[in-house]
SEKOLGU-501627 format. One record per residue (C-alpha): residue number from 1; residue in one letter; x, y, z. Coordinates in nm, 3 decimals, always signed. Each point is the difference from the previous one (the first is absolute). Example, Ala and Ser with C-alpha at 12.3 -4.5 7.8 and 13.67 -1.06 7.14 Angstrom:
2
<1, A, <+1.230, -0.450, +0.780>>,
<2, S, <+0.137, +0.344, -0.066>>,
END
This chain:
433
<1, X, <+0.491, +0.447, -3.457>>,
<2, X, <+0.046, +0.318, +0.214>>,
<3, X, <-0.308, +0.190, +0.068>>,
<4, X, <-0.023, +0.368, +0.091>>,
<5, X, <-0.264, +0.008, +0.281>>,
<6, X, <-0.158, +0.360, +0.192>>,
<7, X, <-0.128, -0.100, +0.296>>,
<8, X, <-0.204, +0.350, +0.100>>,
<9, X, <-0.108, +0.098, +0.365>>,
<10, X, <-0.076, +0.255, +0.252>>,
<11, X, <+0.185, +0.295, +0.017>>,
<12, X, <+0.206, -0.039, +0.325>>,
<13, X, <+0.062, -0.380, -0.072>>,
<14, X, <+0.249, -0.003, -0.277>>,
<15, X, <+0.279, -0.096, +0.225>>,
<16, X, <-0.131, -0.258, +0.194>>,
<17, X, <-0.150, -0.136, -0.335>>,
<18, X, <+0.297, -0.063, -0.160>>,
<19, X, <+0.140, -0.177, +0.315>>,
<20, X, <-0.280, -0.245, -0.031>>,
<21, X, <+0.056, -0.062, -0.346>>,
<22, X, <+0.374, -0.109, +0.061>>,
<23, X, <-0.159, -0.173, +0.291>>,
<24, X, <-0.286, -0.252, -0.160>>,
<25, X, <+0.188, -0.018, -0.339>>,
<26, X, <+0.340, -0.118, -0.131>>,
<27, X, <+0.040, +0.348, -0.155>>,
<28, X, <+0.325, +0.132, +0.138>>,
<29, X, <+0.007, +0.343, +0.199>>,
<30, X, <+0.199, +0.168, -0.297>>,
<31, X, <-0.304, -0.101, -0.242>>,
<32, X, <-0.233, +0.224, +0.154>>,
<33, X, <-0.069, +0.340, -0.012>>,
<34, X, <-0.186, +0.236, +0.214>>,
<35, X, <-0.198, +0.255, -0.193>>,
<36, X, <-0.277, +0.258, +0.148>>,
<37, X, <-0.326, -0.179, -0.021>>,
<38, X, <+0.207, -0.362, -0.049>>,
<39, X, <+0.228, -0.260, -0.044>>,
<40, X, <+0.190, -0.097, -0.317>>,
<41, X, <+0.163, -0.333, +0.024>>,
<42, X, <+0.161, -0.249, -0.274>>,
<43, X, <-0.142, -0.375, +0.052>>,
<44, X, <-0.131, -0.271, -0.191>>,
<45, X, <-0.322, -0.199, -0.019>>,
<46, X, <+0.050, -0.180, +0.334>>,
<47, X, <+0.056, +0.317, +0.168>>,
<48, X, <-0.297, +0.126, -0.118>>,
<49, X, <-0.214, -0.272, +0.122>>,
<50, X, <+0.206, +0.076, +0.374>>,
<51, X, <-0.059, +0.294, -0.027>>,
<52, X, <-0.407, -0.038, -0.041>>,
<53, X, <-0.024, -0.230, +0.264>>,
<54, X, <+0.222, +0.209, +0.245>>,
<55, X, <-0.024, +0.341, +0.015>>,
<56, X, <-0.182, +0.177, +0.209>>,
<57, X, <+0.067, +0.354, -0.084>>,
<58, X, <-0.012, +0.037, -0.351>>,
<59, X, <-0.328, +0.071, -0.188>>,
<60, X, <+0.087, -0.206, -0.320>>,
<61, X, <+0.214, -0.172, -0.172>>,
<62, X, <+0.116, +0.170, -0.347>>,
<63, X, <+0.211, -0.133, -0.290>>,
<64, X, <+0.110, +0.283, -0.206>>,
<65, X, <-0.026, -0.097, -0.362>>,
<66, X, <+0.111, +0.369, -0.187>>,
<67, X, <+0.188, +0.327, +0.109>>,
<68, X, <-0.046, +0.240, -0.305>>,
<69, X, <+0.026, +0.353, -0.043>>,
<70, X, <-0.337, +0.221, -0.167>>,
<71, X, <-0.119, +0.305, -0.083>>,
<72, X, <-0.315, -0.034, -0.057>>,
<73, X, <-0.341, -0.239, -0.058>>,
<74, X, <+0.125, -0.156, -0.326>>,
<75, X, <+0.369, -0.119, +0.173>>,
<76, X, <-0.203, -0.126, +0.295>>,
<77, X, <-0.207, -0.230, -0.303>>,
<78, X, <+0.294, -0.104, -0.159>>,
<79, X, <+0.198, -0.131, +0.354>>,
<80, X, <-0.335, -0.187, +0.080>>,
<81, X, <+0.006, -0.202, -0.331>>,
<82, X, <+0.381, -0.082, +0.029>>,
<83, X, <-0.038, -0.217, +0.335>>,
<84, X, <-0.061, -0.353, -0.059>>,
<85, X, <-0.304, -0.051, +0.160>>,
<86, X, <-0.093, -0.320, -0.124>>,
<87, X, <+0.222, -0.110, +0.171>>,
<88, X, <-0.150, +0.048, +0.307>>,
<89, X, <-0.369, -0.026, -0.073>>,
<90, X, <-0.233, -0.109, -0.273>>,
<91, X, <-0.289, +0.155, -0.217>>,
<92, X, <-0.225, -0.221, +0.198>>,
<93, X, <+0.134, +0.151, +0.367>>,
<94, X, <-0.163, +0.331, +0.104>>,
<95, X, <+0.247, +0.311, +0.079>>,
<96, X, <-0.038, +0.316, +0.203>>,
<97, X, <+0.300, +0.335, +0.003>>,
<98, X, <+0.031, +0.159, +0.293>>,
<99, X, <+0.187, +0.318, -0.066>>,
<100, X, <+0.164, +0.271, +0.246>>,
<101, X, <+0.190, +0.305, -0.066>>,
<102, X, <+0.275, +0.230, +0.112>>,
<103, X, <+0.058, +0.332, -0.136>>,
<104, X, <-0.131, -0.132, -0.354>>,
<105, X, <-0.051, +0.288, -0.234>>,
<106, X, <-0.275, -0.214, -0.171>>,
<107, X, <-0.363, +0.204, +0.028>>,
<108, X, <-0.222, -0.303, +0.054>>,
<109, X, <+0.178, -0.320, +0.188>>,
<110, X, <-0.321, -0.216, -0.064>>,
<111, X, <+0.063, +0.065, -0.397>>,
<112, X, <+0.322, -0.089, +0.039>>,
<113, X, <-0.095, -0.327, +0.166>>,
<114, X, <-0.264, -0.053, -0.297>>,
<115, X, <+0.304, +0.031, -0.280>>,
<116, X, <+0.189, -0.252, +0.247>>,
<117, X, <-0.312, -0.260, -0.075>>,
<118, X, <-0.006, +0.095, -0.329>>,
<119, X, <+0.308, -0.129, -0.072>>,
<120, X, <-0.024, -0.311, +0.229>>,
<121, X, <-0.299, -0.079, -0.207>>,
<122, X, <+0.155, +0.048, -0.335>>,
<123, X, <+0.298, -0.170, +0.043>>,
<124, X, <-0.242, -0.321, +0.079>>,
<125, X, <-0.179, +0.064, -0.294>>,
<126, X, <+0.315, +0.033, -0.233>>,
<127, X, <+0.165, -0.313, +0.196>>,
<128, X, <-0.322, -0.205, +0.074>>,
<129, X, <-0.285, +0.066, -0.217>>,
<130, X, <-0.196, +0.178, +0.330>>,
<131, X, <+0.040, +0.183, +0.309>>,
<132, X, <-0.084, -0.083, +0.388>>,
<133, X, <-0.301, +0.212, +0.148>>,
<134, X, <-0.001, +0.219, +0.296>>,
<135, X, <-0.101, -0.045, +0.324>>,
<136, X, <+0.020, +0.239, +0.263>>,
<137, X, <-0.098, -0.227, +0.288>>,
<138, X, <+0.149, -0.333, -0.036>>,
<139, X, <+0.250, +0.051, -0.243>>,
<140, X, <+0.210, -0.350, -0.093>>,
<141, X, <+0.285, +0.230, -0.092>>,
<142, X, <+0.077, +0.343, +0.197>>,
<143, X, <+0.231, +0.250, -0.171>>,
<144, X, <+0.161, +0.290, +0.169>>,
<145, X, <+0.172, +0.321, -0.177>>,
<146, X, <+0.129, +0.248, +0.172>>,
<147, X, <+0.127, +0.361, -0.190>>,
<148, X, <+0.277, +0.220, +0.151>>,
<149, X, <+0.017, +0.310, -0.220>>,
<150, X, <+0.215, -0.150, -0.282>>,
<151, X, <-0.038, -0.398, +0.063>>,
<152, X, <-0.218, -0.228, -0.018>>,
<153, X, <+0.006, -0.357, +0.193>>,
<154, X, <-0.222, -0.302, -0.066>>,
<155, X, <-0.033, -0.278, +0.226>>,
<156, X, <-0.221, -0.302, +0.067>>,
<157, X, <-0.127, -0.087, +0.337>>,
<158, X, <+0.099, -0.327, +0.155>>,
<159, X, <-0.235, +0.038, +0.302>>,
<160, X, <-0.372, +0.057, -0.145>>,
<161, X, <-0.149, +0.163, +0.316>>,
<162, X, <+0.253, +0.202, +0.211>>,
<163, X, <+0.157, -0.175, +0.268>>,
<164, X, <-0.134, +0.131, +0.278>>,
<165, X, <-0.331, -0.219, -0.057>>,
<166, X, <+0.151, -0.234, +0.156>>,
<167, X, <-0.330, -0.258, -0.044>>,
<168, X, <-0.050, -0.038, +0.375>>,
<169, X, <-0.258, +0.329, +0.090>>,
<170, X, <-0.344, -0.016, -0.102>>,
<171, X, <-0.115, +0.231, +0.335>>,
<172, X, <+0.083, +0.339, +0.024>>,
<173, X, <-0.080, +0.361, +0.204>>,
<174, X, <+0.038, +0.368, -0.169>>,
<175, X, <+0.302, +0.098, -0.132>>,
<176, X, <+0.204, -0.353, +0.075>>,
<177, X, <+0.373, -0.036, -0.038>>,
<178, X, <+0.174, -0.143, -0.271>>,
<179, X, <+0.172, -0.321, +0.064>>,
<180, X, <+0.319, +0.137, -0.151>>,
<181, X, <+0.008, +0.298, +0.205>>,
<182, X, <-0.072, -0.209, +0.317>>,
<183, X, <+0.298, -0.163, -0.142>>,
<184, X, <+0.199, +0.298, -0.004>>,
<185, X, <-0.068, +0.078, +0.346>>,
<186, X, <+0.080, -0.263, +0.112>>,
<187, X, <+0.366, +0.003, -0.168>>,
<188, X, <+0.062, +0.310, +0.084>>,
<189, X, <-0.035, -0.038, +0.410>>,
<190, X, <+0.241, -0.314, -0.019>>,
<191, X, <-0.254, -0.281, +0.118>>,
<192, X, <-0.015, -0.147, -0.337>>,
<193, X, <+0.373, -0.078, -0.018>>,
<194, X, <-0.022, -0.053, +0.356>>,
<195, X, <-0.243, -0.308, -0.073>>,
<196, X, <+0.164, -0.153, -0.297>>,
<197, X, <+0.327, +0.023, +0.217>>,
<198, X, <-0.121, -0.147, +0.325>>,
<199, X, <-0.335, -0.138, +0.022>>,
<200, X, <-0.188, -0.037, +0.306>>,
<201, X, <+0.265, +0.176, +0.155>>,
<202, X, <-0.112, +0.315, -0.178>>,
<203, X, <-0.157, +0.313, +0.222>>,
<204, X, <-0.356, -0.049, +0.015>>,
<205, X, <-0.194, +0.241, -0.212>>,
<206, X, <-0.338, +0.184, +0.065>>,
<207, X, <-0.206, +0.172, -0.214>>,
<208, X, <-0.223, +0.220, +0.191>>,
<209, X, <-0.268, +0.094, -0.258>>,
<210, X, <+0.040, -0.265, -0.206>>,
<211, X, <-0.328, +0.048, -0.217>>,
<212, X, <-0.059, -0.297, -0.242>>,
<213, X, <+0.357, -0.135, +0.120>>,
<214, X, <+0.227, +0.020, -0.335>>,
<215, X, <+0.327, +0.111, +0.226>>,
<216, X, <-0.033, -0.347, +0.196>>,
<217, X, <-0.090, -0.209, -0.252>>,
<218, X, <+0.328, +0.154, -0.206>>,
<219, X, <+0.181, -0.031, +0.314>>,
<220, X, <-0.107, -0.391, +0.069>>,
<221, X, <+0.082, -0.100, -0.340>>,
<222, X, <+0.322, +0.170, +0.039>>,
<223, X, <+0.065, -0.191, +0.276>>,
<224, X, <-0.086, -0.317, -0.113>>,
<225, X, <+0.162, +0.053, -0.366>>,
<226, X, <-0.332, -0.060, -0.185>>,
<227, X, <+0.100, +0.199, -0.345>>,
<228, X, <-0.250, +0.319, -0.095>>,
<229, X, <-0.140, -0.173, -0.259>>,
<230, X, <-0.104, -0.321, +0.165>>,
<231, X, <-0.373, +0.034, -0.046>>,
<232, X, <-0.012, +0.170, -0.377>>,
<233, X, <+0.075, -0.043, -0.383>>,
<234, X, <+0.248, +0.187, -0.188>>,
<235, X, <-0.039, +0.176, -0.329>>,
<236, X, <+0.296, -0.189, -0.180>>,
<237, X, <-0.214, -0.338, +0.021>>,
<238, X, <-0.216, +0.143, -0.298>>,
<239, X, <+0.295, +0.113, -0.195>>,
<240, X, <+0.198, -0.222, -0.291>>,
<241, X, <+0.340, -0.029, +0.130>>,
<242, X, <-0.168, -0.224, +0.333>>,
<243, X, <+0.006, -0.317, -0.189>>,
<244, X, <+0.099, -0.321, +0.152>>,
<245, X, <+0.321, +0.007, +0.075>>,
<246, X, <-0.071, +0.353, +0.197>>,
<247, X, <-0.271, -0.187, +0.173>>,
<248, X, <+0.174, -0.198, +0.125>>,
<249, X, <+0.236, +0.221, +0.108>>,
<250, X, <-0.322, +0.184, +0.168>>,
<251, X, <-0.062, -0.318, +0.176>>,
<252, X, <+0.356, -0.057, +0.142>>,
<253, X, <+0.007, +0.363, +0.175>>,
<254, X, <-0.315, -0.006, +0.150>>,
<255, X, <+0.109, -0.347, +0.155>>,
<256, X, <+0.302, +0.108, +0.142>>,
<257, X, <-0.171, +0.346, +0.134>>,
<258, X, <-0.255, -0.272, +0.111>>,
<259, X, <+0.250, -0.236, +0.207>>,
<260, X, <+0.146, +0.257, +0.140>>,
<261, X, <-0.297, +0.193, +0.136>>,
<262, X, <-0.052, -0.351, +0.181>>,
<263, X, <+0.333, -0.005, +0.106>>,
<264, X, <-0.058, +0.292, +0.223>>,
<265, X, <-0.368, -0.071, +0.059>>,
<266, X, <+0.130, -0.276, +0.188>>,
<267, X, <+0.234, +0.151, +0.197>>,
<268, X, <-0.289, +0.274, +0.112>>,
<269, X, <-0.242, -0.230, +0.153>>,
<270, X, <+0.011, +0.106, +0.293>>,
<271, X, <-0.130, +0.314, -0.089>>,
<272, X, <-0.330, -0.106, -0.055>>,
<273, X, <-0.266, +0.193, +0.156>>,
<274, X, <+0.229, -0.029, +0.383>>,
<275, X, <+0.140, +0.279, +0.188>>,
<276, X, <+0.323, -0.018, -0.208>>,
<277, X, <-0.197, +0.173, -0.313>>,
<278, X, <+0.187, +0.256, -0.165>>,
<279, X, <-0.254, +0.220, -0.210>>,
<280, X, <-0.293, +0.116, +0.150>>,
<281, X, <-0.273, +0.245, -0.154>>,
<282, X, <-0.288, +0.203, +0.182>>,
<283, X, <-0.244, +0.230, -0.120>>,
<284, X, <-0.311, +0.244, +0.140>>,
<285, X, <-0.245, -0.173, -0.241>>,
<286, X, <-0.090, -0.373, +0.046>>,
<287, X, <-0.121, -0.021, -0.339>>,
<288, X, <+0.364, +0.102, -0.136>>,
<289, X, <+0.149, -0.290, +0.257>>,
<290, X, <-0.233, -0.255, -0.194>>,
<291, X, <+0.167, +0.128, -0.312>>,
<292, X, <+0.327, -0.041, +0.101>>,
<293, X, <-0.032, -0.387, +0.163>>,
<294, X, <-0.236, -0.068, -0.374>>,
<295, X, <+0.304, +0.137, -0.189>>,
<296, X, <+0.292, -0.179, +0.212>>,
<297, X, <-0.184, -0.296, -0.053>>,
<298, X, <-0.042, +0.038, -0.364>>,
<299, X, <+0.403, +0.078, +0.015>>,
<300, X, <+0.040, -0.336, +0.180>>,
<301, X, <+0.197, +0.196, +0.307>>,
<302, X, <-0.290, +0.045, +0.284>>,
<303, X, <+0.187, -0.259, +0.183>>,
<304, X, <+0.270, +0.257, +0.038>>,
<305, X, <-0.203, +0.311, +0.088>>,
<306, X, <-0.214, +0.154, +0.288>>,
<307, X, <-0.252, +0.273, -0.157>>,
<308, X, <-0.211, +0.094, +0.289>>,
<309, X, <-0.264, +0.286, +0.042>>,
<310, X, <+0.133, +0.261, +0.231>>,
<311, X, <+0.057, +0.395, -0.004>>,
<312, X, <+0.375, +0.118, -0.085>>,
<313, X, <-0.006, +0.225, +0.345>>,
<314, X, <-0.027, -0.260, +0.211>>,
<315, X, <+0.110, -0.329, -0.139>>,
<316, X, <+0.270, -0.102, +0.263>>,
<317, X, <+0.318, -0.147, -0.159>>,
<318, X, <-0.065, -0.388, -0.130>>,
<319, X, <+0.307, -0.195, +0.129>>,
<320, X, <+0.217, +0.106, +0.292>>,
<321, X, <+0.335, +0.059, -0.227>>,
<322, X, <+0.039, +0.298, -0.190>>,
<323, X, <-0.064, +0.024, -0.369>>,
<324, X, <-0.098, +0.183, -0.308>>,
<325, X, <-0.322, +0.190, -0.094>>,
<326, X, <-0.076, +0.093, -0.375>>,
<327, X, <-0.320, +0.186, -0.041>>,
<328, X, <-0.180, +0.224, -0.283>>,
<329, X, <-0.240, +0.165, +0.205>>,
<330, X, <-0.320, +0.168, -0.173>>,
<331, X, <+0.079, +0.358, -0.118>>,
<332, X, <-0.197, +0.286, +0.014>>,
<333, X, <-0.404, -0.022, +0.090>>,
<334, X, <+0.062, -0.356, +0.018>>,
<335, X, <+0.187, +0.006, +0.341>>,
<336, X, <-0.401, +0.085, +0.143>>,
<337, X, <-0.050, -0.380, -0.042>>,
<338, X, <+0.306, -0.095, +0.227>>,
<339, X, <+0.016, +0.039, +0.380>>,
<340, X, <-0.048, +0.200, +0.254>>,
<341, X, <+0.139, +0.326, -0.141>>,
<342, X, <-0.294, -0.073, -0.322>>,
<343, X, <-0.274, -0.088, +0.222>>,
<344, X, <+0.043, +0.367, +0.193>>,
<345, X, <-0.028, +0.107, -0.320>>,
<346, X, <-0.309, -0.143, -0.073>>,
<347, X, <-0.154, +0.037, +0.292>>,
<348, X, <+0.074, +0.421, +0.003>>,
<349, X, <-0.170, +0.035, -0.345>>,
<350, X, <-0.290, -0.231, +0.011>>,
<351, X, <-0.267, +0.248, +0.018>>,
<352, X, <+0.163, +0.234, -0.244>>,
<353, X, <-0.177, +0.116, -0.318>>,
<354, X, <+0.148, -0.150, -0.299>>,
<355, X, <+0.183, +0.356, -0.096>>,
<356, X, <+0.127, -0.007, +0.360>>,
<357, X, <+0.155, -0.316, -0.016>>,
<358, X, <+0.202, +0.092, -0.335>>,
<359, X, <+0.080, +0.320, +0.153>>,
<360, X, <+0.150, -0.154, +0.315>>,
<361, X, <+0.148, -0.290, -0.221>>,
<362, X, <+0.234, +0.315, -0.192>>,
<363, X, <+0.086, +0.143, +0.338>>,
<364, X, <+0.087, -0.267, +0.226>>,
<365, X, <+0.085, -0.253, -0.230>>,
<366, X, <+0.376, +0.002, +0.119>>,
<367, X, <-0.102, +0.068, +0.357>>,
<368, X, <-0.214, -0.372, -0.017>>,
<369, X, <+0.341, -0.121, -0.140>>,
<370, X, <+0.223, +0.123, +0.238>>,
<371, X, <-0.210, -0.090, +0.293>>,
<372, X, <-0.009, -0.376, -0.154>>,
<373, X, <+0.337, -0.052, -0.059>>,
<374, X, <+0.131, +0.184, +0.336>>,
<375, X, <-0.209, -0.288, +0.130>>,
<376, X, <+0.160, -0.258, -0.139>>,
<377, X, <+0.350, +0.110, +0.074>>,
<378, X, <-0.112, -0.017, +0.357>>,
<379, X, <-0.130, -0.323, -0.016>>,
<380, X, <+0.293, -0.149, -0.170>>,
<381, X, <+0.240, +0.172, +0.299>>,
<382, X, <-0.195, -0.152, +0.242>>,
<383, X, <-0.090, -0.343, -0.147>>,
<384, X, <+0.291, -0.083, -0.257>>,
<385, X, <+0.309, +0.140, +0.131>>,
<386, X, <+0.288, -0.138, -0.193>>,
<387, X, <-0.157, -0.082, -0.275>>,
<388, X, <+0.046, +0.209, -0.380>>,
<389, X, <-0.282, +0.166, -0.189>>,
<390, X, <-0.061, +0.095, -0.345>>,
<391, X, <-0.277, +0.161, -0.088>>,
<392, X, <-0.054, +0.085, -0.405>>,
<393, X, <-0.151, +0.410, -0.057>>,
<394, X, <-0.065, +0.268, -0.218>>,
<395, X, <+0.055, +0.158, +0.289>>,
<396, X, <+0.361, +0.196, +0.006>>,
<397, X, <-0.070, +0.158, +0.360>>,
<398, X, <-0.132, -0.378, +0.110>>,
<399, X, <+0.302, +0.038, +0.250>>,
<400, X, <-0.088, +0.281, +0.188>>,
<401, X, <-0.390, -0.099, -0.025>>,
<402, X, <+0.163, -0.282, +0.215>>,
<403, X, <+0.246, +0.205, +0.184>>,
<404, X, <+0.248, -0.280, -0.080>>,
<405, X, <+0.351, +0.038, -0.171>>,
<406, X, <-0.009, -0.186, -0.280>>,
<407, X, <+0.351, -0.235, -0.078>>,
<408, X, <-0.080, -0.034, -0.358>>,
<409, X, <-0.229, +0.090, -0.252>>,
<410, X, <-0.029, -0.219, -0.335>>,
<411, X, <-0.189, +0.167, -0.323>>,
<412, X, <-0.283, -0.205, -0.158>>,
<413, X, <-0.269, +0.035, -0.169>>,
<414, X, <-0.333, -0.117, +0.053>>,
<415, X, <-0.194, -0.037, -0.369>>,
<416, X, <+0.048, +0.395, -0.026>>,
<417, X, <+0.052, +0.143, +0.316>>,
<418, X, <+0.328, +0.074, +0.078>>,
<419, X, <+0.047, -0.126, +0.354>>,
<420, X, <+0.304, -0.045, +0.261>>,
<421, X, <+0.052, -0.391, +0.229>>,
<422, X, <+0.134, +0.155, +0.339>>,
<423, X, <+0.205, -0.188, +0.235>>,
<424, X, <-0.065, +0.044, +0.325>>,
<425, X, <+0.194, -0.147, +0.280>>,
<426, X, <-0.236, -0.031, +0.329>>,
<427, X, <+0.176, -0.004, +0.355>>,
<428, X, <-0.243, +0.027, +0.326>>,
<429, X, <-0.085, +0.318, +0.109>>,
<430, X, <-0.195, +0.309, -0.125>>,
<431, X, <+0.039, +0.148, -0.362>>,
<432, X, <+0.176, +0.291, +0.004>>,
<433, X, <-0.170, +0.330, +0.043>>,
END
């Protein structure tokens, strides 16, 4: 049976989205279909099960179950009690509807959601004899509609909670990055495909400010081929078409995905905590270092990690050869908690009034930037020449803050703040004036 999945994900990642899908899936190239927010793709059951397991950029996994047009609340009822939900779920299971919108002339989105359980509930009743509850929090059953201004499209989630809970972090700082975005980061500079493709012989890569380490912990289990979801269930285990034989089926790609994660573990050892290590992490605060060896750990890749304390303006390169670094460094008042360039900072306003201190903060906000991030581009002339940077920022002017020339700039977005991953290519010397 052909299934119609959406696979939705950051803006900026459609692309490299749909190259993963052809990638961890038997879905052919010409089956999917880039869309702005997305992927389409044409599969079946197995390749939604891959495609759980695998993927590290998308958010969920959708089956579309109805395209229909409407033109108002009542058409909206009517689509909802012509998909066969009992087929999916039963009175007994618990449902939830998620519902977005684009350019929908509707007046009220959440009463158009309402009809949408109206008729889910109704149809049970007509069908069954009763109708599934609600629940908003652990739902067995997660529904997703989405209204353009004449269509509506109803899907069910295979995934239950979105992907990038990836079942490994339990310890977290302010305002951590999403796995999948990590993810993205990571496929954009090259060192993903770089690791899949050669293994220990891979550039090294260093993440500077590493926080509660999600981009080496992404980039270890990249390395190693240990699939996203290793460490989490799916939403499609709760649903009615996962019956026995699909299972099993279940079973038989996780143990392949298994074998060959120890295929290459194997071939790694020598990686292991020696000089040879290829990801390494660092960050100001110790307590955010214990986070980051606690989560690698829970991730089962410490063994292939070095998360050490240390301050991003003076960390000296980890391994003699050159390599890559990936880093989302704090934005805005944030950067006062990181080096050198925060701790002047600090330092200059600690006797200020509180009034002072928010005056100063609107003033020289983008002075403390500047000064921290001309810094840095210092440090990494002096200490990692050869080596390739990307840093991930709001910040359009990031460039000149670093008086670097930047050799590419890749749009993503971060939750939603619309942000830029530079490339940087570092040769010894000074930065430019």
């Amino acid at each position: 049976m052909t299934l119609q999945f959406f696979l939705p994900c950051a803006s900026g990642v459609e692309d490299m989205l749909a190259l993963e899908v052809a990638r961890v899936s038997r879905i052919r190239p010409d089956k999917v279909l880039t869309q702005r927010g997305g992927v389409m793709a044409l599969g079946d059951w197995a390749d939604m099960l891959a495609l759980n397991l695998h993927c590290r950029l998308a958010q969920r996994v959708l089956i579309q179950l109805s395209l229909t047009p409407y033109r108002g609340e009542d058409d909206i009822y009517q689509a909802a009690c012509d998909v066969l939900w009992e087929e999916w779920f039963t009175p007994r299971h618990t449902f939830k509807i998620d519902i977005t919108a684009t350019r929908s002339p509707l007046q009220s989105i959440n009463f158009a959601a309402l009809r949408i359980k109206d008729g889910i509930c109704d149809r049970f009743r007509h069908f069954e004899g009763e109708r599934p509850s609600v629940d908003t929090d652990r739902p067995d059953a997660r529904i997703y509609a989405h209204l353009t201004q004449d269509h509506l499209t109803l899907s069910i989630d295979t995934s239950g909670e979105a992907l990038f809970k990836r079942g490994w972090r339990f310890d977290k700082g302010d305002a951590p990055l999403k796995e999948t975005l990590a993810a993205a980061m990571l496929e954009a500079s090259g060192w993903a495909e770089q690791a899949r493709r050669l293994g220990a012989d891979a550039a090294p890569l260093v993440d500077p400010c590493c926080g509660s380490g999600t981009i080496g912990i992404e980039a270890a289990q990249i390395l190693i081929g240990m699939p996203a979801g290793h460490h989490r269930r799916f939403g499609f285990e709760r649903l009615l078409p996962h019956q026995a034989p699909q299972v099993a089926q279940w079973k038989a790609i996780k143990s392949e995905a298994t074998e060959s994660m120890n295929a290459v573990t194997k071939a790694l050892k020598g990686t292991k905590k020696s000089p040879e290590c290829l990801i390494f992490g660092s960050d100001l605060a110790f307590r955010m270092v214990d986070f980051a060896n606690t989560n690698a750990e829970r991730a089962g890749v410490a063994e292939y990690l070095n998360f050490r304390g240390g301050d991003a303006l003076q960390r000296a390169a980890p391994i003699e050869r050159p390599g890559v670094i990936v880093m989302n460094p704090p934005y805005g008042e944030r950067i006062e908690a990181r080096g050198v360039g925060g701790r002047n900072r600090a330092e200059a306003n600690f006797n200020q009034t509180p009034r002072q201190s928010r005056e100063a903060e609107d003033t020289s906000q983008r002075e403390v930037d500047t000064d921290f991030f001309a810094k840095l581009a210092t440090h990494w002339k002096r200490a990692y020449p050869g080596w390739t940077a990307w840093i991930l920022s709001p910040d359009m002017k990031l460039p000149g803050a670093m008086r670097f020339k930047e050799t590419r700039r890749v749009p993503l977005w971060n939750g939603p703040i619309e942000c830029r991953l530079f490339r940087f290519d570092l040769m010894a010397g000074s930065p430019r004036p």
